[in-house]
C-alpha atoms as one frame of an Amber mdcrd trajectory, in Angstrom:
protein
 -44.569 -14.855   2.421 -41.958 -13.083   4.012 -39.801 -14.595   6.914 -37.883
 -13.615  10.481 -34.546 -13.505  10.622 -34.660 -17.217  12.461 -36.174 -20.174
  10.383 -36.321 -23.761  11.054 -37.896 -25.826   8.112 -37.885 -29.433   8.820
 -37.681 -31.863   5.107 -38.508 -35.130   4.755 -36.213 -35.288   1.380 -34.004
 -32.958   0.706 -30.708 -33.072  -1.834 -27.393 -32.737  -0.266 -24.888 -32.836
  -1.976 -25.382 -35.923  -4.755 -27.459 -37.369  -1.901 -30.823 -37.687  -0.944
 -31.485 -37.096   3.208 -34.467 -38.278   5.048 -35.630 -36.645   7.849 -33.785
 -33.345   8.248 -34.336 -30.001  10.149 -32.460 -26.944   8.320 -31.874 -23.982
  10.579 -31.951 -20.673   8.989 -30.001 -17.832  10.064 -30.199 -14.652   8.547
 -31.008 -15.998   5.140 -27.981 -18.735   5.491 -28.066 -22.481   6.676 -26.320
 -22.314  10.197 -27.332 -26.122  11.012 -28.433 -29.517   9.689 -30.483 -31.442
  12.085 -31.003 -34.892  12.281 -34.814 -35.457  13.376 -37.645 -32.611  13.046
 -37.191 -29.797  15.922 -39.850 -28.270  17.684 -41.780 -25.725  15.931 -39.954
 -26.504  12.583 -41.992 -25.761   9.485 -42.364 -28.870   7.462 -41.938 -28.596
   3.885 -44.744 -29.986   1.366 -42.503 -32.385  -1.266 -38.720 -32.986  -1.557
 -36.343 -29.616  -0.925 -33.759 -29.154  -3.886 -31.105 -25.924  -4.118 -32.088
 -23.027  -6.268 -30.768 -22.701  -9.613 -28.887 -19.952 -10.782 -29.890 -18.536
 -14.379 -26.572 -17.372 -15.257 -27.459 -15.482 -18.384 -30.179 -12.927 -18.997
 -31.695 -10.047 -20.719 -34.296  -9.056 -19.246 -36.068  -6.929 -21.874 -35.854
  -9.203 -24.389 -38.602 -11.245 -22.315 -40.886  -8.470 -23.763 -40.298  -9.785
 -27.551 -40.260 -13.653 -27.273 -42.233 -15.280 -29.694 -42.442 -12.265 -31.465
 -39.508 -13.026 -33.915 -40.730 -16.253 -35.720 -41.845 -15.326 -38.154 -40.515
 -17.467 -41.239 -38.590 -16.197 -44.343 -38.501 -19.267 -46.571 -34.777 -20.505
 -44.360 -33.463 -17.076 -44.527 -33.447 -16.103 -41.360 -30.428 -16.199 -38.830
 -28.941 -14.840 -35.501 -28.377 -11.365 -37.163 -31.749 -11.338 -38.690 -33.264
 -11.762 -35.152 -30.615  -9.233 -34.044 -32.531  -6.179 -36.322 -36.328  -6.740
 -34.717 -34.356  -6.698 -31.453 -32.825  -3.606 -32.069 -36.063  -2.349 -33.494
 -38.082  -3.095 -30.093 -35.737  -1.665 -27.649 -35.579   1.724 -29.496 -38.848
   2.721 -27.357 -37.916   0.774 -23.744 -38.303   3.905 -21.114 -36.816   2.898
 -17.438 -40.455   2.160 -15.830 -41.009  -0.300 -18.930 -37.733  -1.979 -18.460
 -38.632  -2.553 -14.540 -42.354  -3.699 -15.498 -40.275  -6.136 -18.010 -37.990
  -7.475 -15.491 -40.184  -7.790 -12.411 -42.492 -10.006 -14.342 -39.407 -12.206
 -16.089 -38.225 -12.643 -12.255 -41.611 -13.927 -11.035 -41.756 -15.994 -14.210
 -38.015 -17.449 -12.790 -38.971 -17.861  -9.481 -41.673 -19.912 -10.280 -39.633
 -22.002 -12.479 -36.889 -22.521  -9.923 -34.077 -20.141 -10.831 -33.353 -18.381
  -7.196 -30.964 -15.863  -8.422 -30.130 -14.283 -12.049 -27.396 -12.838 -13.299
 -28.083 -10.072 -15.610 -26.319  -8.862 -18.989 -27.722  -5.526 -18.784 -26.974
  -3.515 -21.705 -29.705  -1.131 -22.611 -27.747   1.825 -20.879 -29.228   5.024
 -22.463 -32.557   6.828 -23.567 -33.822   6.480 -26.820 -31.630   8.675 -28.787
 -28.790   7.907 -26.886 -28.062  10.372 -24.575 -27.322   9.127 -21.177 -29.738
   9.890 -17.918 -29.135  12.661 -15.938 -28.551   9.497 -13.687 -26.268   7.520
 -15.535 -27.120   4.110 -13.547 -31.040   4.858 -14.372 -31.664   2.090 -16.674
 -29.777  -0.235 -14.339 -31.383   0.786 -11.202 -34.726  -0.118 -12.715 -33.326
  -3.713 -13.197 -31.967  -3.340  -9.605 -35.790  -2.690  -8.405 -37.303  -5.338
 -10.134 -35.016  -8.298  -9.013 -36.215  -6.754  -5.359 -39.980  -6.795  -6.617
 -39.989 -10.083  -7.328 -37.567 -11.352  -4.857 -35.063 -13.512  -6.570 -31.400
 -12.604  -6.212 -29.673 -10.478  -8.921 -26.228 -10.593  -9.827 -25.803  -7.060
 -12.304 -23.377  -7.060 -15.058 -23.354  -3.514 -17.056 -22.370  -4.503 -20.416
 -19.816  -2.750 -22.145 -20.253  -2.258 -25.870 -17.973  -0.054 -27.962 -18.066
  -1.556 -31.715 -20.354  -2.694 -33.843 -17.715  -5.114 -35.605 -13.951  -6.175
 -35.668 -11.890  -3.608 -37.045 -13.299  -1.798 -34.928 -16.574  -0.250 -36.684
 -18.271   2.377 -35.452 -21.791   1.497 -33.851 -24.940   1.264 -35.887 -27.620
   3.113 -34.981 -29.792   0.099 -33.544 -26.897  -0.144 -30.884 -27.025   3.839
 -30.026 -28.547   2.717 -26.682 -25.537   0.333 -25.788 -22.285   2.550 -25.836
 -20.478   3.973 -23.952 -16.759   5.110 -23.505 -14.385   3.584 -21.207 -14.054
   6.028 -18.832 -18.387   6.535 -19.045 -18.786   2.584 -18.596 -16.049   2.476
 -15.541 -17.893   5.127 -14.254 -21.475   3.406 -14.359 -19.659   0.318 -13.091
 -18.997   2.823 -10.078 -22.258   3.830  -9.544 -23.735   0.069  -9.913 -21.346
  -0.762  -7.196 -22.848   1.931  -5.221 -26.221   1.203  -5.148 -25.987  -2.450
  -5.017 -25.016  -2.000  -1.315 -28.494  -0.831  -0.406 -30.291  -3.672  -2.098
 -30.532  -7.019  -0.726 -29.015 -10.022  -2.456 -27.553  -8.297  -4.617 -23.480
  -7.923  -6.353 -22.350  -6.511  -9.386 -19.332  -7.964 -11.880 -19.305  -6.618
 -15.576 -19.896  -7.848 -18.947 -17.648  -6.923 -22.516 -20.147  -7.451 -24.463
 -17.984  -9.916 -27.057 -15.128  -9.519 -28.767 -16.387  -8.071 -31.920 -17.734
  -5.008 -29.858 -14.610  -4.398 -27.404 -10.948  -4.411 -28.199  -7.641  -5.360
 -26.223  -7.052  -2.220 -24.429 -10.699  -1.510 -23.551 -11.118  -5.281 -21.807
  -7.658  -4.435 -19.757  -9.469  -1.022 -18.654 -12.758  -2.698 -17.751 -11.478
  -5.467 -15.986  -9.014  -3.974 -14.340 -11.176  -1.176 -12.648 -13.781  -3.600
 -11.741 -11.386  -5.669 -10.221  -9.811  -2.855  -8.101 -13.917  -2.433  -6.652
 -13.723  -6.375  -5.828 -11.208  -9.132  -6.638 -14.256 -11.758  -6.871 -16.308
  -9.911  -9.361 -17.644 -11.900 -12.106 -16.758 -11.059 -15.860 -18.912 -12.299
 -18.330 -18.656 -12.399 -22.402 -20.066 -13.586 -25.003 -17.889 -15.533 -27.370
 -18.216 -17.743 -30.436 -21.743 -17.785 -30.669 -22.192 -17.686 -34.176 -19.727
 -19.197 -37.088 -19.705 -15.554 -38.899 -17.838 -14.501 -35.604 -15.597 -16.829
 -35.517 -14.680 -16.744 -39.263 -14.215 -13.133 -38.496 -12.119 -13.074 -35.588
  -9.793 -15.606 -37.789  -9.767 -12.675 -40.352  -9.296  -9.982 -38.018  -6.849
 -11.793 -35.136  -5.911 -14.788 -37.250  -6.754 -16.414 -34.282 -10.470 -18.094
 -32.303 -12.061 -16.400 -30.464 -11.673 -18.281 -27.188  -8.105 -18.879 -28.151
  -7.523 -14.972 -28.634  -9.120 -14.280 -25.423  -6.893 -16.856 -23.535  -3.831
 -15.816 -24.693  -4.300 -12.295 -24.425  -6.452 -11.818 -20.781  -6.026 -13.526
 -17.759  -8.939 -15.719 -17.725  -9.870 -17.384 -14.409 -12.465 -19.013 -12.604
 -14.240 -15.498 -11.695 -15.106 -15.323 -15.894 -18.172 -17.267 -17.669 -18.196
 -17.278 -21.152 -21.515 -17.442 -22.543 -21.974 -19.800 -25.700 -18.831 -20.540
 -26.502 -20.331 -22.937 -28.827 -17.898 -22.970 -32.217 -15.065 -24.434 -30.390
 -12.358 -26.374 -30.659 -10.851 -29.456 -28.698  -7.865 -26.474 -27.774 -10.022
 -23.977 -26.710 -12.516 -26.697 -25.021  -9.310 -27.892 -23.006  -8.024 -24.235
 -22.105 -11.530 -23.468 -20.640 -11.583 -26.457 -18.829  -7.652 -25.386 -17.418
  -8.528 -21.928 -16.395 -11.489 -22.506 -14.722 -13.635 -20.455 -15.837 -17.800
 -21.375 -16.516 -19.231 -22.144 -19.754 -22.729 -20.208 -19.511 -25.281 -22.697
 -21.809 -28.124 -21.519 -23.364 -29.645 -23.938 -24.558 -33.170 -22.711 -25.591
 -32.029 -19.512 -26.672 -29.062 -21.571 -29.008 -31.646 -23.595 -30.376 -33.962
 -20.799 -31.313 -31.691 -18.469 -32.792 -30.128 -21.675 -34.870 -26.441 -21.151
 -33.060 -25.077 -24.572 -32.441 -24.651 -27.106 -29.958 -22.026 -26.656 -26.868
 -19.819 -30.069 -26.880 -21.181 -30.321 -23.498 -20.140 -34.102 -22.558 -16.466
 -33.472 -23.797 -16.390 -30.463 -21.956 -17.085 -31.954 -18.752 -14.965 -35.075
 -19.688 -12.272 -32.682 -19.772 -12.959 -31.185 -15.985 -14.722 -28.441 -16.979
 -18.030 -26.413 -15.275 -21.024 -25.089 -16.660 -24.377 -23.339 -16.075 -27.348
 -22.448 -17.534 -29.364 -19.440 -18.946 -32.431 -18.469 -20.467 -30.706 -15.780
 -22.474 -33.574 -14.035 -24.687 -36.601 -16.120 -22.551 -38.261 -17.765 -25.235
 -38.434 -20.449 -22.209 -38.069 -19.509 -18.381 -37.795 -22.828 -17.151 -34.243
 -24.566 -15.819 -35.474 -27.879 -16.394 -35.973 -27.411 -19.966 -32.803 -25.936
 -20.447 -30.858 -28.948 -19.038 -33.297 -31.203 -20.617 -32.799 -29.773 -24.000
 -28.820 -29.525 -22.994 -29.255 -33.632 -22.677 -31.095 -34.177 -25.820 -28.505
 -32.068 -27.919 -25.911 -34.128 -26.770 -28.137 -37.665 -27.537 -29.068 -36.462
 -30.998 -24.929 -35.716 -31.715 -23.900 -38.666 -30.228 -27.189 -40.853 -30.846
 -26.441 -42.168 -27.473 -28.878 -41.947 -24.226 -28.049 -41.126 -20.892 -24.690
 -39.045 -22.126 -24.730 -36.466 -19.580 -24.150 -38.759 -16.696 -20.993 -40.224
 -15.044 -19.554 -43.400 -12.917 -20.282 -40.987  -9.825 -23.314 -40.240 -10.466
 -25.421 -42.539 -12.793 -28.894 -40.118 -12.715 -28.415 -37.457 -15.504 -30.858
 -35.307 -13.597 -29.150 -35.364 -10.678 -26.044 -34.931 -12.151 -26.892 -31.690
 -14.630 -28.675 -30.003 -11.679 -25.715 -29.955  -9.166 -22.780 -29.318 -12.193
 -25.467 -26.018 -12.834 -26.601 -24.904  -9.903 -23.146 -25.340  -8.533 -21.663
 -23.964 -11.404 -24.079 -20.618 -11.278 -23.220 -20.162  -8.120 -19.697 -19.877
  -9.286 -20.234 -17.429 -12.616 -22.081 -14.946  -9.959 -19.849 -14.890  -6.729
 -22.691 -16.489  -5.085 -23.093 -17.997  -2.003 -25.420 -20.404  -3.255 -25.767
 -23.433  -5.689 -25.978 -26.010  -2.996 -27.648 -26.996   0.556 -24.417 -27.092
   3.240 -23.978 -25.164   6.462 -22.880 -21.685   5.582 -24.900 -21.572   1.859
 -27.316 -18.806   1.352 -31.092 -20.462   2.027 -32.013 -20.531  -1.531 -34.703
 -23.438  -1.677 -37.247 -24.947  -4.026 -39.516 -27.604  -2.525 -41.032 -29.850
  -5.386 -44.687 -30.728  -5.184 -45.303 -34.153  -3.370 -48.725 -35.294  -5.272
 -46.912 -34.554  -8.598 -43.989 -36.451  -7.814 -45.466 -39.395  -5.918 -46.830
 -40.018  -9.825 -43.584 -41.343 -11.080 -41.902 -44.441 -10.656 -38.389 -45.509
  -9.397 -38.050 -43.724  -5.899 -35.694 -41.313  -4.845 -32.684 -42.626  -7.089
 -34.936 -41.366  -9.968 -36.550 -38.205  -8.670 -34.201 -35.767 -10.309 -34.496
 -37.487 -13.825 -38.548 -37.616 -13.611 -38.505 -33.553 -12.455 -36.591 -32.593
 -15.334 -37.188 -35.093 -17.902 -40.721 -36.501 -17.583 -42.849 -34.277 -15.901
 -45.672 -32.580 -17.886 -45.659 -29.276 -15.900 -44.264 -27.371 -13.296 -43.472
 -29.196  -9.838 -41.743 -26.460  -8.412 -44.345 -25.631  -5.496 -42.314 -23.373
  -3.203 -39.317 -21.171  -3.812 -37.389 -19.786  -0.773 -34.895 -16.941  -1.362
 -32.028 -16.154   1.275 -34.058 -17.430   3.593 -37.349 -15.841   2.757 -40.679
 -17.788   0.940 -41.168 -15.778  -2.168 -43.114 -18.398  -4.248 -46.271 -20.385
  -2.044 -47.917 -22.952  -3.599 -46.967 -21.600  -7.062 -48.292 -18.271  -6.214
 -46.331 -15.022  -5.723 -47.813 -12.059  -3.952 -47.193  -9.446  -7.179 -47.670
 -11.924 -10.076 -51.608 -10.765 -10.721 -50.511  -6.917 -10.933 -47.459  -7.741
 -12.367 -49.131  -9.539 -15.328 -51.276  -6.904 -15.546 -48.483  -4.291 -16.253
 -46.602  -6.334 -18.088 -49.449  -6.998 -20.515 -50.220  -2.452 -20.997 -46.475
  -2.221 -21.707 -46.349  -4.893 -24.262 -50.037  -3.633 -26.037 -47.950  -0.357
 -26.105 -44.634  -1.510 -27.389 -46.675  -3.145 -30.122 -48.136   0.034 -31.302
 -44.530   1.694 -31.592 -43.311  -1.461 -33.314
């Protein structure tokens, strides 16, 4: 499944751009499209279906893959964001490193397969379970490191930094002893990150303040301003007004939004992605747009936990550029999230078709390049489209399953996301290597297999 350093893979469909190409030979260099040929070359592998970029998920926690579905559990409409928030913090009290990796390598496989190419990771279980850091302090994010390189997909790391448990600040609860650290401890692990990215493949690190409610003014300006002197493209990553109770207490706290507090007092730019950002207003909506930076949508993960719906169509009305994420993983699968990103907007507006535009009348077509172009962005990546010079990230859709809807290739990207049953993603190719063939990926029966001991014994602690 692996493959050499030269790669020709000839397509007879393949998405460039907001176009569909017939008949096309991409040479592969080193993981990166050197050339588009017209024609099929000589010894070119031909793909099986039509070839579409990689999405990037652009917001994950890995663990939490190990609790989905496990939080549903009704309370006659009593239950809420933070109410989800206390089993979480129950189940990670008992995450050792090797856990963690068994977690992640199987969420990766389970992202590969649903065509996300490349994640970007809010990592911020730091410690051991009482706290204390590793003798290693990177240890927990090393073992996220490995896993990405199990499974193959590209990682983007982002060590979260968490100081406060609440404006004010408050101290730190004792569910969050696993998350803190100090400035000078998180700039340090930053460091290390930084370090040990180099000798994994596909790989960069940014960071993440973990929101504004658990980082203040002074702290963001230390963070940022170290990771910046590492690398001047590093992506920074928050999450910001998620939930109405943050908002309401920002307001009391700043007397100011959230958003609008964090653009007036950082220098917010295209390298940040601010996850959520779904209690906004038409201000803060237009200031996002104006800066540049990436709204990270979650749209399963929103739904789930009951937070709110992004105003996605005025957003991009306004200029702006989003992506998508998975988030806690009660779905892995990029075509649900921008299908349920659609539907929220339909069911606001009761309007069909809202997520389209007068260049670009499919609504698949046009949520898969604004995401997968807009990923590419929130990580640094060179990916989120097929050009000369893009990293080789590839998904090939299966032919027989596609060949059952109507319309042709004007339609293709609206039947993929919107009506097919299951998953058409047949092959995944990662900087220029096959790591899914014919849905299958080398690891996924031991990986299961792991996966399912450390969740029968996570169970028994929970």
């Amino acid at each position: 499944m692996t493959q050499p350093c030269s790669h020709a893979l000839f397509a007879r469909d393949v998405l460039i751009g907001t176009r569909w190409h017939q008949n096309q030979t991409l040479m592969i260099e080193n993981g990166v499209i050197a050339e588009i040929i017209a024609g099929k070359v000589d010894h070119a592998e031909e793909a099986q279906g039509p070839v579409i970029p990689g999405m990037v998920n652009c917001h994950s926690h890995a663990f939490q893959r190990g609790f989905a579905g496990f939080s549903e559990q009704g309370s006659e409409g009593q239950d809420s964001f933070w109410t989800w928030r206390k089993i979480m913090y129950k189940f990670v009290d008992h995450i050792s490193p090797e856990q963690a990796r068994v977690i992640a390598r199987q969420l990766y496989i389970e992202m590969l397969k649903a065509g996300y190419t490349r994640v970007a990771e809010f990592h911020y279980l730091h410690h051991d379970p009482e706290g204390n850091c590793y003798p290693q302090l990177s240890t927990m994010a090393r073992a996220i490191f490995q896993a990405a390189g199990d499974a193959g997909i590209g990682i983007t790391l982002l060590p979260v930094l968490y100081r406060f448990s609440g404006f004010g600040p408050l101290p730190p609860t004792h569910g969050q002893r696993r998350f803190i650290n100090s400035v000078e401890q998180f700039n340090q692990l930053v460091s290390d990150c930084f370090d040990y990215a180099k000798s994994i493949e596909n790989a960069n690190v940014g960071i993440a303040p973990h929101s504004l409610r658990a980082v203040d003014l002074e702290s963001l300006h230390d963070v940022v301003n170290h990771v910046k002197r590492l690398d001047a493209q590093a992506p920074i990553h928050i999450h910001i007004a998620e939930q109405m109770q943050e908002v309401d207490d920002c307001l009391a706290h700043y007397q100011k939004r959230p958003v609008q507090w964090l653009l007036d007092n950082i220098d917010v730019d295209k390298h940040w992605c601010l996850i959520h950002a779904t209690h906004i207003d038409e201000q803060e909506l237009k200031g996002i747009a104006k800066c540049g930076a990436i709204a990270g949508i979650c749209p399963t993960t929103e739904a789930n936990l009951g937070d709110g719906i992004f105003p996605t169509a005025d957003f991009l009305q306004a200029g702006g550029q989003l992506a998508i994420g998975s988030d806690s993983h009660i779905s892995v699968s990029a075509t649900e999230e921008l299908k349920l990103l659609e539907y929220a907007q339909r069911l606001q507006k009761q309007q069909r078709a809202v997520l389209a535009n007068a260049q670009t009348a499919s609504v698949g077509l046009n949520l898969w390049q604004h995401s997968s172009q807009g990923g590419a962005l929130a990580t640094s990546s060179n990916t989120g489209e097929i050009a000369v010079g893009r990293q080789a990230d590839l998904l090939v859709l299966d032919q027989d399953k596609m060949r059952l809807y109507a319309g042709g290739a004007d339609y293709r990207m609206d039947s993929f996301i919107f009506a097919n049953a299951s998953n058409a993603v047949r092959d995944v190719m990662v900087n220029g290597r096959w790591v899914i063939h014919e849905y299958q990926h080398r690891e996924q029966q031991q990986s299961a297999d792991d996966f399912a001991r450390v969740l029968a014994h996570l169970s028994s602690e929970n």
